[in-house]
SEMAR-218161 format. One record per residue (C-alpha): residue in one letter; z, x, y. Coordinates in Angstrom, 1 decimal. Each point is the difference from the previous one (the first is absolute). Last residue first. Example, Ala and Ser with C-alpha at 12.3 -4.5 7.8 and 13.67 -1.06 7.14 Angstrom:
# residues 2
R  type      pz      px      py
R     s     7.1    13.7    -1.1
R     a     0.7    -1.4    -3.4
//
This chain:
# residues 362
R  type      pz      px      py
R     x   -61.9   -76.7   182.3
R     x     0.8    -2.8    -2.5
R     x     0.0     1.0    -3.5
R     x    -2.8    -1.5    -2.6
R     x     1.7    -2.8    -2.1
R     x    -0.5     1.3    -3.7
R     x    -2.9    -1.8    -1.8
R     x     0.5    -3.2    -2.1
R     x     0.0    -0.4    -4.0
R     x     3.2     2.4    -0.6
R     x     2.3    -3.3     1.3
R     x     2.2    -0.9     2.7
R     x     1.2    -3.5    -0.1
R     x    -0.6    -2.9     2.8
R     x     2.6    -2.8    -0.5
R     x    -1.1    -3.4     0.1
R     x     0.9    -2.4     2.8
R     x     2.1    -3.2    -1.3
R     x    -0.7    -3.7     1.2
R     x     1.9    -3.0     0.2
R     x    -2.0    -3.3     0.0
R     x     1.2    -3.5     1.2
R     x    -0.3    -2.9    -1.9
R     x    -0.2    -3.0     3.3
R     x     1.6    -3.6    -1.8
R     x     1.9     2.1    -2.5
R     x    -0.6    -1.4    -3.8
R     x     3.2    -0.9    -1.8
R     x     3.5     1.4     0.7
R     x     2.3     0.7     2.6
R     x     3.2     0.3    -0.9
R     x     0.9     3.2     3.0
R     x     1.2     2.2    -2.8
R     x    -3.2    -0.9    -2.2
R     x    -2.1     1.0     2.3
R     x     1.8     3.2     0.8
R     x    -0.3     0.6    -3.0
R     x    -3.6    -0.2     0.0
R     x     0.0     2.2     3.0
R     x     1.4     2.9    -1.3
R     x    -1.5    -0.6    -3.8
R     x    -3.1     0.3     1.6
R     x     1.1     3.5     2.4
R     x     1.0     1.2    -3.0
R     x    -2.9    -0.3    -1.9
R     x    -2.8     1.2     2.5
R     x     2.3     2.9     0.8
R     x    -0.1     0.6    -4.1
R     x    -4.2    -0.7     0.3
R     x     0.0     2.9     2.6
R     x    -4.0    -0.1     0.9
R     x    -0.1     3.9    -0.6
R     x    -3.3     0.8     1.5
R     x    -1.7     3.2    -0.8
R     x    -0.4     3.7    -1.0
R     x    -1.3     1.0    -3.3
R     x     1.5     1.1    -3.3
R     x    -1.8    -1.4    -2.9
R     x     0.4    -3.8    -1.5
R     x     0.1    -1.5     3.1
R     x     1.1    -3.7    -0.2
R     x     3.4     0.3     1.5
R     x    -1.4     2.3     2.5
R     x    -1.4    -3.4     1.5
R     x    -3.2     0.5     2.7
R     x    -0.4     3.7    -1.3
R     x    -1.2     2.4     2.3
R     x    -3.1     2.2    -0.7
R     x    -1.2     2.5     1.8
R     x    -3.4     2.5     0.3
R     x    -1.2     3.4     0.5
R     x     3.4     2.1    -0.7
R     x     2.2    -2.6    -1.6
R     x    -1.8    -0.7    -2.5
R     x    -3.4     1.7    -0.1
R     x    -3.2    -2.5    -0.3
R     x    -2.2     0.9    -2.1
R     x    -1.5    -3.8    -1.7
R     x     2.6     0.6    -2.8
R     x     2.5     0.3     2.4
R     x     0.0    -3.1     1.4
R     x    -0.2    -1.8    -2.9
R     x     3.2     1.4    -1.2
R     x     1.4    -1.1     3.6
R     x    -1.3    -3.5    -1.1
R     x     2.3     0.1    -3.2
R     x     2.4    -0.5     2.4
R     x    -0.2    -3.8     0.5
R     x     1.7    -1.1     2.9
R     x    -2.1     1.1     2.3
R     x    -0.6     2.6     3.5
R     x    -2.8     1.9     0.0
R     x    -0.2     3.7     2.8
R     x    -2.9     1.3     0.7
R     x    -2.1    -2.5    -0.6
R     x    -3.9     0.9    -1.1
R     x    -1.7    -3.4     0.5
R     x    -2.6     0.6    -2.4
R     x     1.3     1.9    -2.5
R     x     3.1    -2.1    -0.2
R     x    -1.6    -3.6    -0.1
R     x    -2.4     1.1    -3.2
R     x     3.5     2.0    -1.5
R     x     2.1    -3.1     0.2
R     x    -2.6    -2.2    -1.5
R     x    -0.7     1.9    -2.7
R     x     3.3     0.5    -0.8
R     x     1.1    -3.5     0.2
R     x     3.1    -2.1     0.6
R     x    -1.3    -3.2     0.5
R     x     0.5    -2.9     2.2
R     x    -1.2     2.5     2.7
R     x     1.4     1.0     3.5
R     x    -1.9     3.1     1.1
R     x     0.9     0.2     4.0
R     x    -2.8     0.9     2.1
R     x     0.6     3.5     1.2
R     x     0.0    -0.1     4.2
R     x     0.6     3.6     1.9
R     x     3.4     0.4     1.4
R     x     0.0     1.3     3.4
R     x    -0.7    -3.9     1.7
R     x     3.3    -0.6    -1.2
R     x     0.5    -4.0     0.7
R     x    -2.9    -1.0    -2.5
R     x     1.2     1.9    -2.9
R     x     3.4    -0.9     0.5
R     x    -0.7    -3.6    -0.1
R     x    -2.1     0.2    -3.1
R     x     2.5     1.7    -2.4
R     x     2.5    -2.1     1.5
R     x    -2.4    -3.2    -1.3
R     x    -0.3     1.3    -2.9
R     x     3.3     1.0    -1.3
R     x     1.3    -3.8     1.4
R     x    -2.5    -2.1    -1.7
R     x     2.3    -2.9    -0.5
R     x     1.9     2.1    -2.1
R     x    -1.4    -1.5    -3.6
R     x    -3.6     0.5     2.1
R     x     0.7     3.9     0.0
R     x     1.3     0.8    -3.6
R     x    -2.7    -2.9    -1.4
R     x    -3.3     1.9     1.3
R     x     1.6     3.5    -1.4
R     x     0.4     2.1     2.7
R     x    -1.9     3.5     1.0
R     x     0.9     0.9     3.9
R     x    -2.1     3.0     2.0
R     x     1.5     2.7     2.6
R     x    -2.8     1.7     1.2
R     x     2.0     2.1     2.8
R     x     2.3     1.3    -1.4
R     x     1.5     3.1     2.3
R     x     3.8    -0.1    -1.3
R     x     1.3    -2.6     2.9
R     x    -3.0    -2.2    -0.8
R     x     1.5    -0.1    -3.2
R     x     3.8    -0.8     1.3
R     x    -2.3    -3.0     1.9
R     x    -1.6    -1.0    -3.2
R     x     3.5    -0.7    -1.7
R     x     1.4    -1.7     2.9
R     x    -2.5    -2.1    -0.2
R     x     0.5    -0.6    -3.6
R     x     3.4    -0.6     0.5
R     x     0.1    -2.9     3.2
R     x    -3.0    -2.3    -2.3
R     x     1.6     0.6    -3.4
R     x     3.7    -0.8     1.5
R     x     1.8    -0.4    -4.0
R     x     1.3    -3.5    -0.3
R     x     2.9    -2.7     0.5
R     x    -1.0    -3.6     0.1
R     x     1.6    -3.2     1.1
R     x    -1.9    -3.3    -2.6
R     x    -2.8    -1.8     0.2
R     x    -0.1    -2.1    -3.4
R     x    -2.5     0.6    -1.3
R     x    -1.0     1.9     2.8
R     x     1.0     3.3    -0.3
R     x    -0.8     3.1     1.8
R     x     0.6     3.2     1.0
R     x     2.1     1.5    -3.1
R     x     3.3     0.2    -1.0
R     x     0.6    -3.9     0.4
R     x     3.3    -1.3     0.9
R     x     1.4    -3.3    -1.5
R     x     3.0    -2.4     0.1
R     x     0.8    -2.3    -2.5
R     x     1.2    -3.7    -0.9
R     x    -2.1    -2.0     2.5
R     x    -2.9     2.3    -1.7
R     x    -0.3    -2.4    -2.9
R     x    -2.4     3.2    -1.5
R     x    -3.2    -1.9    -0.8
R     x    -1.7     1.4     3.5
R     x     0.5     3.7    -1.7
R     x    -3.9     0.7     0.4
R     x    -1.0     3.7    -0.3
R     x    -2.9     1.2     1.7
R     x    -1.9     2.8    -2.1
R     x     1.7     3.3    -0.3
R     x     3.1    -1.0     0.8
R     x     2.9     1.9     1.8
R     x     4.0    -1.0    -1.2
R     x     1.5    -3.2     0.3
R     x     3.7     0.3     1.3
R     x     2.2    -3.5    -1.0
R     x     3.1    -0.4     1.5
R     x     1.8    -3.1    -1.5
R     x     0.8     0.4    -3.9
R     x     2.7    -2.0    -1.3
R     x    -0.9     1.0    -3.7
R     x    -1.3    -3.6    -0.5
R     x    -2.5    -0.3     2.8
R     x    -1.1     3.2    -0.2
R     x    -0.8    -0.5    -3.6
R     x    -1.4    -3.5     0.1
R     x    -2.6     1.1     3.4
R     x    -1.2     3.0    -1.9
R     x    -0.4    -2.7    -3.1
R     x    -2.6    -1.9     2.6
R     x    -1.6     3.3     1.6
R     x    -1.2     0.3    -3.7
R     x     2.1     3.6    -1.5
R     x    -1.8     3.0    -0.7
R     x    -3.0     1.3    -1.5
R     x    -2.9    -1.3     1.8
R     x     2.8    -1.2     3.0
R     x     3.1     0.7     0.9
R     x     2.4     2.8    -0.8
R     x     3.1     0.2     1.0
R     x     2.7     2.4     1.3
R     x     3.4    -0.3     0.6
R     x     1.8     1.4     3.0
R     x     4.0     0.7     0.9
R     x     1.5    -1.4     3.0
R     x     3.3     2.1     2.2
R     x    -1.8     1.0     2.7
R     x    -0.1     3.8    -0.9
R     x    -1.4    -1.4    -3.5
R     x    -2.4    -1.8     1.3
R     x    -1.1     2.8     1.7
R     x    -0.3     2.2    -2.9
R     x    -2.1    -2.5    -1.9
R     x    -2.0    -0.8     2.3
R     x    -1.1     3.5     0.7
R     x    -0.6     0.3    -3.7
R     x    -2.0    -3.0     0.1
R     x    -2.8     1.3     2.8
R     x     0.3     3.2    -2.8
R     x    -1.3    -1.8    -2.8
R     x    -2.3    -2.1     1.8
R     x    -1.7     3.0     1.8
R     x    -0.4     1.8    -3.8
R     x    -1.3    -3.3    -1.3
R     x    -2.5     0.2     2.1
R     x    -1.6     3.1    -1.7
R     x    -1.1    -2.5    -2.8
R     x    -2.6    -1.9     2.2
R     x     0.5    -4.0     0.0
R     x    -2.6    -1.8    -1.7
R     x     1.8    -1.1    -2.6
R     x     2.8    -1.4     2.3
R     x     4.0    -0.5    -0.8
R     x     1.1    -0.8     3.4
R     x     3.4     1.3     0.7
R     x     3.0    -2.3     0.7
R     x     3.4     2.3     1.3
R     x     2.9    -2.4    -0.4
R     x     3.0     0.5     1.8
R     x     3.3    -0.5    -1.3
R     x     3.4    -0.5     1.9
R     x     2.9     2.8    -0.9
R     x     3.9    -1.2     0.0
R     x     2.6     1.9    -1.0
R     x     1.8    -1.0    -3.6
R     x     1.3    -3.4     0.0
R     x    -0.9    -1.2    -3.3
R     x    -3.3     1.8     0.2
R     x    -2.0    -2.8    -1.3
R     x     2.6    -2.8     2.1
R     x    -0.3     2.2     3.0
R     x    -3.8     0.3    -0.4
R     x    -0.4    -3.4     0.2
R     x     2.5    -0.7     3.1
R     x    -1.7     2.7     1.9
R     x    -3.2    -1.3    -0.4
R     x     0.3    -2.9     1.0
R     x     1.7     1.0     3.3
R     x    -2.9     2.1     0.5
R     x    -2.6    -2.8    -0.5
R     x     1.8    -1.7     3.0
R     x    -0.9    -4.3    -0.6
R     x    -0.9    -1.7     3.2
R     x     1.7    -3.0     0.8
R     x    -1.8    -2.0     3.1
R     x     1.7    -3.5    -1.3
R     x    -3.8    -1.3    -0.5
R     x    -1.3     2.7    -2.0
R     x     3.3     0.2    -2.7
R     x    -0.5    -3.7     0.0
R     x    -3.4     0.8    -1.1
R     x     0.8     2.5    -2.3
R     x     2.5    -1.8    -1.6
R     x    -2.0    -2.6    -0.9
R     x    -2.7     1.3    -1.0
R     x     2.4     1.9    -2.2
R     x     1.1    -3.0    -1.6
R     x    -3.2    -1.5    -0.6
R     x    -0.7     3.1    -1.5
R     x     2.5    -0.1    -2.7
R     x     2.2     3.6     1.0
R     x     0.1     2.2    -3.4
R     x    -3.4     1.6     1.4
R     x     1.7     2.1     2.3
R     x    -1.7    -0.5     3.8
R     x     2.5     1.8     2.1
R     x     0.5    -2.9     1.8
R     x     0.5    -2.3    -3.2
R     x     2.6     2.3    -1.3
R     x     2.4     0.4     3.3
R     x    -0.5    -3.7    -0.1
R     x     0.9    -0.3    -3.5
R     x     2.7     2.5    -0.2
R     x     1.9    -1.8     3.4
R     x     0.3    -2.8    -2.0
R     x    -1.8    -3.2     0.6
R     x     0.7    -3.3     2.3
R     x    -2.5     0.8     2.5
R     x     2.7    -0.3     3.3
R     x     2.2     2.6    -2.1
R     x    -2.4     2.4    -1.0
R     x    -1.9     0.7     2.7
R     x     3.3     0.5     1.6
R     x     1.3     2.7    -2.7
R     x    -3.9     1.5     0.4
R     x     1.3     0.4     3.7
R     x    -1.4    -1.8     2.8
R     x     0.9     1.9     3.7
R     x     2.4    -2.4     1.9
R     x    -0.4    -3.4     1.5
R     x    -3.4    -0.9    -1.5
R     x     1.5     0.0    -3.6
R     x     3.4    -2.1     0.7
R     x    -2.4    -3.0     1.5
R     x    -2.2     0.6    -3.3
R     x     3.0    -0.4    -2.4
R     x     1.6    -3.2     2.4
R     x    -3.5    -1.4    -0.4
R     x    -0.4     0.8    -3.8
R     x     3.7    -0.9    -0.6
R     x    -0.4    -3.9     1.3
R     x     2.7    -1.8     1.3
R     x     2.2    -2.1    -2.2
R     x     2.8     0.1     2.4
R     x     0.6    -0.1     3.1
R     x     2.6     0.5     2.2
R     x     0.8    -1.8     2.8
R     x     2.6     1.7     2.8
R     x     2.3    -2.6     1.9
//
């Protein structure tokens, strides 16, 4: 004769349904006694939840091994905006509003978002873009917006000085960094290849007969990149006994003066910056652009006369984040990665009037 029982208790028979298939918010919501709109709520973090409720949830959420799909989320929000219309995730692009940031950055920022932009597009996402910072948004009201628009994939463009995002409640977001390092929080990174392009750069001089090449950096534009221009710069130097050794000027200062003092006494052939006011500089101590001397520019986004140099593709540099960061998102896997990896870009070497003519071979 079968027994039945009655009177048994709903948590149990709730949990024991739970651990034999997948858990489901409708699941979550059965064995907690709450609607599905609170528990989908509470793990999303809206404030309408009481947070002894959401604590709750959360843990039980923990503990049953649910993990909630930002996508999925997504979907269903913009659905109800678009009332039914196709669907298109958003992306936010966060840049660092900085004082001491220079102006010609801006330039790299605009176009690093451009490429975003028309990725995110071919994958079916749009992008928004915030500002954080001196004249933006706290990192705590970044957190509020994302958090209410439904926003997931979050791509933080190059700072100046290190930026700290640790406020963000990354278990709701994924991240990529479009420069070479973060580590508040550590996060995967996709940036230009400064160490690969700038000796690439010096060997397509050596190539053309240079052979006192000589670097002028900013102080902060090489430590920012972990001193990659440098330490290239160095490297090659010392592996092509041919090139004769220029110390590199790298000053916290732009200066004439100082330019001009290192210049005369070193006597380059060939000086490779960022800043081309340098090849005015040049000149005005004699030298004879491109028939006695060189000049490449280390970002041709920055030059502001024509001159040969680096193109560090910022738009590659975009699309290959929003690549990866969506594919993030399509694999659920938010919050901080255990090992952030980095992605990196070679530049692109462009022609310019500011470099002799390669001499034919015989």
């Amino acid at each position: 004769m079968k027994t039945v029982a009655f009177g048994c208790d709903r948590r149990k028979v709730g949990q024991s349904e739970m651990a034999s298939s997948a858990p489901t918010l409708r699941s979550l919501a059965r064995v907690l006694g709450l609607s599905r709109t609170t528990v989908s709520d509470a793990l999303r973090g809206s404030p309408r939840v009481d947070p002894g409720t959401a604590a709750r949830v959360r843990k039980a959420a923990r503990e049953a091994g649910y993990r909630r799909n930002p996508l999925a989320g997504a979907l269903m929000s913009e659905l109800r905006r678009s009332r039914g219309t196709a669907f298109r995730g958003v992306l936010a692009a966060v840049d660092f509003n900085e004082p001491d940031r220079p102006d010609d950055a801006a330039r790299f920022h605009r176009e690093l978002v451009a490429g975003a932009e028309i990725r995110a597009t071919e994958l079916g996402f749009k992008v928004e873009r915030f500002s954080v910072g001196h004249a933006g948004v706290s990192v705590q009201r970044l957190d509020s917006i994302l958090q209410s628009r439904g926003i997931h994939g979050v791509i933080l463009l190059p700072a100046w000085d290190e930026p700290d995002l640790s406020n963000l409640d990354w278990t709701l977001y994924a991240g990529i960094y479009t420069d070479y390092i973060i580590e508040r929080p550590a996060l995967h990174s996709v940036c230009s290849d400064h160490y690969r392009s700038l000796l690439a750069a010096l060997q397509r001089l050596a190539a053309l007969g240079y052979r006192r090449p000589a670097l002028f950096l900013h102080k902060h534009q090489d430590e920012r990149l972990q001193y990659r221009w440098g330490a290239a710069f160095r490297a090659f130097q010392e592996s092509h006994p041919a090139i004769r050794a220029v110390p590199p000027l790298i000053v916290d200062t732009y200066t004439r003066e100082d330019f001009v003092r290192w210049f005369r006494k070193f006597k380059p052939d060939v000086v490779l910056a960022h800043n081309t006011e340098a090849l005015d500089w040049m000149e005005s101590c004699g030298a004879d652009v491109p028939a006695s001397h060189g000049f490449v520019c280390l970002n041709v986004l920055m030059k502001t006369r024509p001159c040969a140099g680096l193109d560090l593709q910022p738009r590659i540099l975009g699309a290959r984040s929003t690549e990866l960061l969506i594919a993030q998102l399509q694999r659920n896997e938010t919050g901080i990665p255990e090992w952030p990896s980095t992605t990196t870009i070679p530049a692109r070497w462009v022609d310019g009037p500011t470099l002799r003519s390669a001499k034919p071979s015989r």
